[in-house]
SETORSE-149252 format. One record per residue (C-alpha): residue in one letter; x, y, z. Coordinates in Angstrom, 2 decimals, padded with zeros to 5 digits. Layout:
N
['A', [X, Y, Z]],
...
This chain:
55
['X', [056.34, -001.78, 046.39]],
['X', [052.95, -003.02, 045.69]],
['X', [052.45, -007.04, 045.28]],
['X', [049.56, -008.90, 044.54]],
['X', [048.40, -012.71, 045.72]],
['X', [046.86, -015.09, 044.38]],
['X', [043.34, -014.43, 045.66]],
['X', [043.81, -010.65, 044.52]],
['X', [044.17, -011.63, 041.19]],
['X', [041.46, -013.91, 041.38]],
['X', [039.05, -011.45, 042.51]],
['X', [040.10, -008.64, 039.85]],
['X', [039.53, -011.36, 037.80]],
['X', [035.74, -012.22, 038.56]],
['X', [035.39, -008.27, 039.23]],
['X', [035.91, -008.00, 035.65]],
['X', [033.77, -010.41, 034.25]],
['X', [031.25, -009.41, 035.93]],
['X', [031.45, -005.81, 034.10]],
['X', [031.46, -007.17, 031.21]],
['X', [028.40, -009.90, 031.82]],
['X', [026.56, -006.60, 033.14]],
['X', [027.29, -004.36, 030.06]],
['X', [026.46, -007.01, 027.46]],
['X', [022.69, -005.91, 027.24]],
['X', [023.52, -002.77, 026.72]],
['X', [026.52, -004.01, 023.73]],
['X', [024.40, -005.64, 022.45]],
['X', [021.52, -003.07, 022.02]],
['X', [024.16, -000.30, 020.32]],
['X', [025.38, -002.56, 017.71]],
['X', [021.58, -004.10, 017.12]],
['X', [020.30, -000.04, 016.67]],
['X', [023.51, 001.01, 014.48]],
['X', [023.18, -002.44, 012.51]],
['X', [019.37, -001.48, 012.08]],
['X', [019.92, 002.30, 010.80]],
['X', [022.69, 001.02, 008.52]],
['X', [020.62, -001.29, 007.01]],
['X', [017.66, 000.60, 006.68]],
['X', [019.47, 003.37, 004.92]],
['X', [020.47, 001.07, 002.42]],
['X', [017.28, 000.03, 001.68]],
['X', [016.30, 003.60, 000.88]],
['X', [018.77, 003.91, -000.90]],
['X', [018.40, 000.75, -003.02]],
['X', [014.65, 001.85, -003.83]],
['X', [015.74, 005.18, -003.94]],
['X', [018.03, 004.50, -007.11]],
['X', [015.52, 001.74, -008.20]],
['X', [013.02, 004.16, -008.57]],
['X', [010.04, 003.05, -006.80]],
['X', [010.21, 005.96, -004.06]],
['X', [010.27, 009.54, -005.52]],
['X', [011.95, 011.24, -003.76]],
């Protein structure tokens, strides 16, 4: 049988925050890039069908 104190839990606790403050950066770059792309290829798009860039 496994059991778990208070200070154990408290430690996983912080443990895990900290991953999570440490991977934020990187969170935070993927969605910025994907939102980027997305948003750029509707902008081709919208000229695209506009006319303006021959394509």
């Amino acid at each position: 049988m496994i059991t778990f104190d208070a200070t154990d839990v408290a430690s996983t606790t912080v443990y895990i925050g900290e991953i999570f403050t440490d991977l934020k950066p990187i969170i935070f770059v993927y969605v910025g890039v994907t939102l980027a792309f997305v948003i750029v290829g509707q902008l081709i798009g919208f000229f695209v069908t506009q006319g303006r860039i021959q394509a």
